[in-house]
N, C-alpha and C positions, 0 to 999 in steps of 0.2 A: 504493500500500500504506500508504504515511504516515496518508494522508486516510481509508483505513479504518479502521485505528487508531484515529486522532485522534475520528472519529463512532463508534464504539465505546464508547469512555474518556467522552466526556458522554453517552450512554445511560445507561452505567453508573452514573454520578456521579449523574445524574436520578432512577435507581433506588435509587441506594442514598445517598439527600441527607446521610441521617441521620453516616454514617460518613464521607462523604466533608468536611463539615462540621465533624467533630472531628475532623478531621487539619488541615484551614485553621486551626480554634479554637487545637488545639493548639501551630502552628506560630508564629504568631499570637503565642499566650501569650509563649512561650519565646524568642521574639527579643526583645521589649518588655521583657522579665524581664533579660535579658541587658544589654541597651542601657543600661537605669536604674542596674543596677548601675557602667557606666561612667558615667553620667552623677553620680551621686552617688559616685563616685571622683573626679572631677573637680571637682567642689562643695565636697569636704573638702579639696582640694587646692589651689583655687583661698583656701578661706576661711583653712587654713595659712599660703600664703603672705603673704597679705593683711593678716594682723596684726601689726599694728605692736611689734615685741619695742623697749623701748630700755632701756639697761643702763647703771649708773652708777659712776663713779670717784670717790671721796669721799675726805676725810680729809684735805688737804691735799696736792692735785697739782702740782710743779710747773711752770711755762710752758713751761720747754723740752719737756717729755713732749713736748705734743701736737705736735711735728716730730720724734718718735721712732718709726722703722715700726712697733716694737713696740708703741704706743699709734693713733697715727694711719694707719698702712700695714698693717694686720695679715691683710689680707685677707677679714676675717669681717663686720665692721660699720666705719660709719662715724663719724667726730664729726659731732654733729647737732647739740651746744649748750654751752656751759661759761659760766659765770661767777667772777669774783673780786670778792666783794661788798665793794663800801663800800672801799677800799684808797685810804690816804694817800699820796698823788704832793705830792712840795715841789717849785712851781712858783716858786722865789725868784726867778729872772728867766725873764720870760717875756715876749719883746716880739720884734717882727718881727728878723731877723737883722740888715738894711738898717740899722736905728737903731740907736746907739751910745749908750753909757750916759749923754753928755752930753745927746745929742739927746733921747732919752725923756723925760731929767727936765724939759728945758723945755717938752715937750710935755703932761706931767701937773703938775696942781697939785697940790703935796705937801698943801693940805689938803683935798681931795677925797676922794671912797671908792676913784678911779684909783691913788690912792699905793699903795694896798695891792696891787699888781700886782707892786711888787717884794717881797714878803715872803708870798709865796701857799702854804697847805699846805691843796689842792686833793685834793676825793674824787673818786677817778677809779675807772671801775670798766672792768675787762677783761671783755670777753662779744662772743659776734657778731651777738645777738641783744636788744638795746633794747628792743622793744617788750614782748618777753617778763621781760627782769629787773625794766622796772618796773611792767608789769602793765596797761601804756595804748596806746595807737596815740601811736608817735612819730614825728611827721611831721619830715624829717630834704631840706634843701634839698642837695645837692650840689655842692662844686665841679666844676669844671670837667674831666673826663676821672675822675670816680669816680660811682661806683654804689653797689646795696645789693649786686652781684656781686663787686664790685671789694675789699671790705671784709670779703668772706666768711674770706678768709687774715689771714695775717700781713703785717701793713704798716705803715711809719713814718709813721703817719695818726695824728688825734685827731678826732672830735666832738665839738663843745664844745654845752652849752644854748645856748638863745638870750640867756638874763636875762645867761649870764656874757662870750658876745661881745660885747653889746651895751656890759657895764660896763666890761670891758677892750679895749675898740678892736681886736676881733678880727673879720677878714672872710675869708671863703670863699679858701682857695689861701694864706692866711697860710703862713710856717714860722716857727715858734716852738722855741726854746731850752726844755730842761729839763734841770737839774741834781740833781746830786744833791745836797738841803740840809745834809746835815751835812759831807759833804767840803767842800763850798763855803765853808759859816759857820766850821767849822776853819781854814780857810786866810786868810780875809779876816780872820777877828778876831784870829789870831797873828801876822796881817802888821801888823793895828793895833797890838795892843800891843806888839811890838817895835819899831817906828817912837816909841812914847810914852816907851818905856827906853832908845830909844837917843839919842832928839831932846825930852830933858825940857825945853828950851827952848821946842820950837816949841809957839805958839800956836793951830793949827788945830784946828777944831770936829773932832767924831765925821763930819758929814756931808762935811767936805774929805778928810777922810783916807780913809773908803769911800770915796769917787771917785776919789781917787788913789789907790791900788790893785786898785780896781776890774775894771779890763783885764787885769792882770799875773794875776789868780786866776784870772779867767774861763778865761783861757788857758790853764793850770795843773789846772782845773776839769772831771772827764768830766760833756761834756755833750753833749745827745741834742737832733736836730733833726727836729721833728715837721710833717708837712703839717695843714694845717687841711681838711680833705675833706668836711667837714659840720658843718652849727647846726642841730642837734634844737631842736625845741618839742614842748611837752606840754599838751593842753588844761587838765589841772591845776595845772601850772607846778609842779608839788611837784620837778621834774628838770631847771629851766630853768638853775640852778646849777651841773650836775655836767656833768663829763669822763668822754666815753666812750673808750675805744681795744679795738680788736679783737684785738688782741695782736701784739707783734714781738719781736725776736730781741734789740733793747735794754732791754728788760723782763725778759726773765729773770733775768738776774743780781741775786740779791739782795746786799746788804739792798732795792736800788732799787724791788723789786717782791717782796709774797709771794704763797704758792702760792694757787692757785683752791680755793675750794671744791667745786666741784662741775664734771664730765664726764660730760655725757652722751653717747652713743651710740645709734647707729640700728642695728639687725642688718642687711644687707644680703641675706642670705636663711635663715631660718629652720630651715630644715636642719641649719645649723652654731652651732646655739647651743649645746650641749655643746661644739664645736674650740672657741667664742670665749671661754669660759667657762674651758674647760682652758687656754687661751692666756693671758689676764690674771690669772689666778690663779697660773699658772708663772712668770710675769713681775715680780707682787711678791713672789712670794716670792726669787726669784733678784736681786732689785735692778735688772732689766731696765729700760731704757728710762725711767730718774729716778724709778722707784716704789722705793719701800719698805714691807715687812712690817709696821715696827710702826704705821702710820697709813693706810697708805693701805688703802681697804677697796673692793670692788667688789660690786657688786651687783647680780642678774637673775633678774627673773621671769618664769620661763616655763612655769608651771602649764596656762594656755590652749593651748601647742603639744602640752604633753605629752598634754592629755585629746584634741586631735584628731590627736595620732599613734594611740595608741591605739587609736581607730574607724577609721582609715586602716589601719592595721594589719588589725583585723577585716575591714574591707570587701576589700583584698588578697587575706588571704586565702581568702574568701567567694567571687570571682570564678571564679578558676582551678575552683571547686568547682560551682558552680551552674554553670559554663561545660560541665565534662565531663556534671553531670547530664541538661541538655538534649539534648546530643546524644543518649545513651544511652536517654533519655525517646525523643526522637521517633524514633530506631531502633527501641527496642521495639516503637513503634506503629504504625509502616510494617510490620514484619514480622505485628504483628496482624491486620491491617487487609489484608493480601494473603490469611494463610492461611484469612482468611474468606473470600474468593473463591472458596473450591473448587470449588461446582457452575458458577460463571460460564467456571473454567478447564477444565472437562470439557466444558460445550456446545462449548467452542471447540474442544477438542481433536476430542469425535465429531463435528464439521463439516469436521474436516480438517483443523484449523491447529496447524501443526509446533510443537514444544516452544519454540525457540528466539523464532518470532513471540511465542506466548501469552508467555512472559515477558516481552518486549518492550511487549508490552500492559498487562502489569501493571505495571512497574516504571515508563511513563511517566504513569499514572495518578497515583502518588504522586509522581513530581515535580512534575504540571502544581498538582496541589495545594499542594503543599509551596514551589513557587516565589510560587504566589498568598497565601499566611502570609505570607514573606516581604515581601511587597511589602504586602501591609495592615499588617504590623508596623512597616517603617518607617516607611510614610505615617501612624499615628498616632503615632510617636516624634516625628517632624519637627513635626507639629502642636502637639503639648502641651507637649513639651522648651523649655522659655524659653532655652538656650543650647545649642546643640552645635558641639562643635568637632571639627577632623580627625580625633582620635586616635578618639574615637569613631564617626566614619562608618568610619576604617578598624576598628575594633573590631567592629562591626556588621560590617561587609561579610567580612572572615575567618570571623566565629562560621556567618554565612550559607552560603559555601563550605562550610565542613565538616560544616555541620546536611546540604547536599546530596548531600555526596561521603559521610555517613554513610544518607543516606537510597538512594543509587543502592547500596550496599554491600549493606545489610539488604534492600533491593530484589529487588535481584539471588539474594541467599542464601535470603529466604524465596519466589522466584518457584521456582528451582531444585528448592526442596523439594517448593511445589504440583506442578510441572510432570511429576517424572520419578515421579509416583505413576501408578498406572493410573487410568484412567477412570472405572471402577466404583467401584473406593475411593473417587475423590473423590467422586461423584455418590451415596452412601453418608454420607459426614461431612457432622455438621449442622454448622450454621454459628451 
């Protein structure tokens, strides 16, 4: 009985190319219409995410911020870059730890340009990003157990140029002393000159008496011991001078160190640039996390997400819409496209076949069709779509279900209509 059916429905089909044709066409259309729509959901969704939002903290930040959740953990974005341009680090001794202040001086010739090693007020600039604050590819040799990974944090590391290890006898794994100059030079030159008021006799030069008290200040003296982790060069050499440091926890304190100019931020998803934006704005104004209101200022443009929320929006909505239309399109046309059948449903019926078979007949006719839309629909999606992903085969493949389970419904409803008419009637209505 199947197999009669089945050689029935392609008679039919043969005979009626024209109709059976735009229901394939139709079928066809409206899954392809459907699919694009996901597919261009996913393209605006893809290109949202894809752009790079970064948002800025200005006005003078201070170091500690950025190991504050509120700036560095906040969940929204991440630090992508900061610098502290040009900042005065007093490097008044600065020599490997191992040598003592005796040692050193016999090892520099006080008339050398080495002398000036002990009297250094060195541009050091805070950033984790070198190549970026000066604008050149910094090729940067590393000690021994450090990287450009290694550096990414906070660490009691320096970079020094090349031009300035070279002139101060500085090599890779150094640790060097930094003090801070004015407590230092306060302490050694009030130690001088009450040794001159209290011993108006003694005869010792300026450089005896720095040496002898020398040790007793040091000591006395906060001072910061720094690993040497790398010697930058610069094909320009215009940075073969300066001190880089990626920042640590004995920088923050000023007067030692002032604030950064500049934080940037990377959004980690787009989404939430309104939360991040209400987050760092709540933050200075509250005094959160070392920011303050009257300087510290932030800054994010997000023009670009807004106008592709927007058509993401549109297309959203659009979907759900064009989703229901389709079915109801290809329902209507299964139900067309049957009650044109009438005279084909009466030869059946005056040949003898039960209401039940002839609907049977007819309702598998618009499936066999309607499955074959479906399958040319996808097979040109697949073809011309330069990307598809799951959400859209699954999106296809549901809209597909329900274009069928709406096609077996209107099927069935407009078969029932033909069928329970008389014979005469039908063979009576034009088609």
């Amino acid at each position: 009985m199947f197999r009669l059916m089945w050689r029935y429905n392609q008679l039919h089909i043969r005979r009626s190319i024209f109709r059976s044709a735009l229901m394939v066409l139709i079928t066809t259309i409206m899954l392809i219409a459907i699919s694009y729509i996901s597919i261009l959901q996913q393209s605006y969704t893809t290109m949202f995410q894809s752009i790079e939002i970064k948002a800025y903290l200005t006005g003078g930040v201070e170091l500690i911020a950025l190991r504050h959740r509120a700036v560095s953990d906040s969940g929204y974005a991440t630090i992508d870059y900061y610098e502290g341009a040009s900042r005065r680090l007093d490097f008044n001794r600065i020599a490997p730890q191992a040598l003592s202040f005796d040692d050193a001086i016999q090892d520099i010739d006080p008339d050398s340009e080495d002398a000036g090693m002990w009297d250094l007020v060195v541009t050091v600039v805070v950033t984790n990003d070198i190549s970026r604050f000066t604008g050149e590819e910094a090729i940067v040799v590393y000690a021994d157990g450090y990287n450009a990974e290694s550096l990414g944090g906070f660490s009691e590391s320096l970079i020094v140029g090349s031009g300035f290890a070279q002139r101060y006898r500085i090599s890779l794994g150094d640790t060097v002393t930094v003090n801070i100059n004015q407590q230092f030079e306060n302490k050694i030159y009030g130690a001088i000159r009450q040794h001159m008021l209290d011993n108006p006799d003694d005869n010792a030069d300026y450089a005896e008496l720095f040496a002898l008290y020398f040790d007793d200040v040091m000591r006395e003296t906060t001072k910061i011991a720094f690993t040497i982790a790398g010697i930058v060069g610069f094909s320009s050499g215009l940075y073969d001078n300066s001190v880089f440091a990626p920042g640590s926890a004995s920088l923050e304190a000023r007067p030692f160190f002032d604030p950064l100019d500049v934080v940037e931020f990377k959004l980690d998803n787009n989404e939430k640039a309104d939360d991040f934006r209400n987050h760092m704005e709540d933050a200075i104004k509250a005094g959160t996390g070392y920011l303050n209101s009257a300087y510290n200022f932030f800054h994010m443009d997000t023009s670009k997400l807004t106008n592709l929320a927007n058509s993401l929006r549109l297309i959203d909505l659009l979907y759900p819409i064009a989703f229901v239309a389709a079915i109801i399109i290809g329902g209507f046309l299964n139900c067309l496209l049957i009650l044109q059948s009438s005279k084909e449903t009466a030869i059946m019926r005056a040949l003898g076949m039960r209401k039940k078979r002839a609907m049977a007949v007819l309702m598998l006719e618009q499936i066999y069709l309607s499955i074959l839309g479906i399958v040319i629909g996808m097979s040109i999606v697949f073809l011309l779509a330069t990307s598809i992903d799951g959400n859209i085969i699954y999106r296809s493949f549901v809209y597909s279900v329900v274009f069928l389970i709406s096609i077996i419904i209107s099927g069935a409803v407009s078969s029932w209509l033909v069928t329970r008419s008389s014979v005469l009637y039908l063979l009576q209505v034009k088609e």
